[in-house]
C-alpha positions in Angstrom: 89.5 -142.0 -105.9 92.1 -141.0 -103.3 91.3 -137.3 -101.9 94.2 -135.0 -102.2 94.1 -135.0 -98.4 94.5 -138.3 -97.7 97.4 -138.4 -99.9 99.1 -135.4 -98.4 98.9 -137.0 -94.9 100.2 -140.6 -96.4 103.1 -138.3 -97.8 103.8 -137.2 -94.6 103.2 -139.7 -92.5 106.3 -142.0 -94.3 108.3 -138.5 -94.3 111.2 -138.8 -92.1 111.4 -134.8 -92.3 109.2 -131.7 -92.9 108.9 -131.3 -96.6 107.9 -128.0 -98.3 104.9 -127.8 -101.0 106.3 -128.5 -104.3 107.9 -132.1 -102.8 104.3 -133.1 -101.2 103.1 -131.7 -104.6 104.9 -134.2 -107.2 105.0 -136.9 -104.9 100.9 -136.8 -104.2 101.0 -135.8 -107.9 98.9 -132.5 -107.5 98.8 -130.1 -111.3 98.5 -126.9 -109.4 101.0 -125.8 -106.4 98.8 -123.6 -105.1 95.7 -126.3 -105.0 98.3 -128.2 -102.3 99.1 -125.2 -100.2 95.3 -124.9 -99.9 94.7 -128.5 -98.9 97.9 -128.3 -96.6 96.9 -125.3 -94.9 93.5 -127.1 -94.1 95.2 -129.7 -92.9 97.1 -127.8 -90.4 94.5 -125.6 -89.4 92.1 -128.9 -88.6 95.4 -130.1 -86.2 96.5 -132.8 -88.5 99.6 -131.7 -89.6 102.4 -129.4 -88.4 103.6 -126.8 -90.5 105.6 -123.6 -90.6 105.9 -120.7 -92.1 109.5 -119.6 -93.8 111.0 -117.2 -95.5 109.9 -118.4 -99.0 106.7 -121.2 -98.2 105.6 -123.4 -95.5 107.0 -126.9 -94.6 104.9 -129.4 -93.0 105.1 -133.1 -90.7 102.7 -134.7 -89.3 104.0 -134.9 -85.0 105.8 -137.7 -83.9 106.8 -138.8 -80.3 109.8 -136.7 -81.0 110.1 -132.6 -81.1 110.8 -131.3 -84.4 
């Protein structure tokens, strides 16, 4: 079975954009929104994604050659 991890950073790895929780969510089909934030925000902390804060959640990407 895939970890919820590994699917997050394939998600985000073919994204051509940050995308905030509830798109990672549905496509890594995850039941519980909070449940992604969590993995998410473990991802980011470790250093392998990018995210940020906004008003209402976070978006994330994972660092390309180019600035985002």
């Amino acid at each position: 079975m895939v970890e919820y991890k590994d699917k997050i950073l394939s998600i985000l790895s073919e994204a051509d954009k940050p995308l905030d929780v509830e798109k990672i969510r549905t496509a890594c089909n995850i039941g519980n929104w909070n449940t992604c934030l969590k993995h998410c925000l473990e991802l980011y902390v470790q250093g392998k994604i990018r995210g940020h804060k906004t008003s209402k959640s976070w978006v994330f990407w994972i660092e390309s050659g180019d600035d985002l």
